[in-house]
C-alpha positions in Angstrom: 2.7 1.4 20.2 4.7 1.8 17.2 3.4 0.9 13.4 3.9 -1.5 11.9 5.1 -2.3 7.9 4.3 -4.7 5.3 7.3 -7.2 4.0 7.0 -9.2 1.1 7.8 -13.2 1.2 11.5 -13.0 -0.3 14.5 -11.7 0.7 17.6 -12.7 -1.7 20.6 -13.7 0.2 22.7 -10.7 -0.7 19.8 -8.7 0.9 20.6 -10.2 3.9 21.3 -6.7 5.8 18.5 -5.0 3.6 16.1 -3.3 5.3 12.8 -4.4 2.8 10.6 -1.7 1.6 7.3 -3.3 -0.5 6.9 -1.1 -3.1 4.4 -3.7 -4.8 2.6 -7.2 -4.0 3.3 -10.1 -6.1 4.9 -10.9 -8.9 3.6 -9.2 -12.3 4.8 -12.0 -14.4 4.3 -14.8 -12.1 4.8 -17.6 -15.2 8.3 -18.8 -14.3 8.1 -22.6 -13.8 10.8 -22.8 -11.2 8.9 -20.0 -8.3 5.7 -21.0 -6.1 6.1 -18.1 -4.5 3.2 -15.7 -6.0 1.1 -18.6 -7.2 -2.2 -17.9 -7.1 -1.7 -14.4 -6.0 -2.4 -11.0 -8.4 -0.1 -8.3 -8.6 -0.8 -5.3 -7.0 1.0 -1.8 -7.2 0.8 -0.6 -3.6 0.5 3.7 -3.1 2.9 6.0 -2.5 0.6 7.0 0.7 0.9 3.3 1.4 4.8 3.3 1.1 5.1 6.4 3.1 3.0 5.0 5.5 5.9 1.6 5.6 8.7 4.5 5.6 7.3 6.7 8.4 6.2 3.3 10.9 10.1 2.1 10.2 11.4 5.4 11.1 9.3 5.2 14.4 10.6 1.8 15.1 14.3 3.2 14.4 13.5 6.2 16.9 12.1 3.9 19.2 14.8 1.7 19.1 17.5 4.7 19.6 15.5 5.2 22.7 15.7 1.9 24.3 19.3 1.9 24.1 19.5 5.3 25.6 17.8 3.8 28.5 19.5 0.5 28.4 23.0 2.8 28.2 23.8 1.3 24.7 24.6 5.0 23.5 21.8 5.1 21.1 23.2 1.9 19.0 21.7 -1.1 18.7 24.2 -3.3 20.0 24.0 -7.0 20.6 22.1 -6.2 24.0 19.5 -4.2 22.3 18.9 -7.1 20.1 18.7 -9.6 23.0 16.3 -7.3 24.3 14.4 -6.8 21.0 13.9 -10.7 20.3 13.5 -11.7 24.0 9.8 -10.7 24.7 10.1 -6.8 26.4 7.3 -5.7 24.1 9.2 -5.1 21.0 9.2 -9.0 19.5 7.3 -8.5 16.4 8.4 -8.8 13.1 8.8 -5.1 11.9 11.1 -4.3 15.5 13.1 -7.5 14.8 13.7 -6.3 11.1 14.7 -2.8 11.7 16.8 -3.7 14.9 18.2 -6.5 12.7 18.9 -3.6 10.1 20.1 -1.0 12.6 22.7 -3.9 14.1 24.1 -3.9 11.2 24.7 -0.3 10.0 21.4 0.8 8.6 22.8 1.4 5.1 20.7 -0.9 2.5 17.3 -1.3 1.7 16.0 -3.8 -0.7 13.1 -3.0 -2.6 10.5 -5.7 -3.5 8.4 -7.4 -4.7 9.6 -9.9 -7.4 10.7 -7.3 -10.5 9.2 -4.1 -8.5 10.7 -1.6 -10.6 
């Protein structure tokens, strides 16, 4: 079975084709009156090991993903078929398969880095 990855809470709406990669947990400020979302949670700067580790289990999702659409004659793409297949309960439902297919669908070419003010 592939690995999975961690995913923070948010993703802003002009991330919507983002693949996420957590680079940190929380929010370091975490005062702003108008956000529950960190509330009562402390920020943590995650590892590069533990980044890798996100990177390497998403690129073993993508590989395992080219694979199923090789099988399913999709040419290696993940088409709208692929998806179907992805989100309909053959084994490959979770969240981290439905994000990268989601991702991959839509041209692989953003990733969003998070949490809150990561960098």
């Amino acid at each position: 079975m592939a690995r999975s990855f961690e995913q923070g809470p948010i993703r802003p709406p002009s991330e919507a084709g983002s693949l996420l990669i957590r680079l940190s947990r929380n929010c370091p400020w975490n005062q702003c009156a108008f956000c529950r979302t960190y509330k009562q949670s402390r920020f943590e700067i995650r590892t590069v090991e533990e980044i890798r580790r996100d990177i390497d289990a998403m690129s073993d999702i993508a590989e395992r993903l080219k694979q199923l659409s090789l099988r399913e004659g999709e040419g290696g793409r993940v088409t709208e078929r692929i998806l179907r297949v992805v989100f309909d309960g053959h084994g490959l439902d979770d969240e981290c398969h439905g994000a990268v297919a989601l991702w991959l669908h839509g041209g692989g070419e953003s990733v969003f880095l998070q949490d809150a003010d990561s960098l």
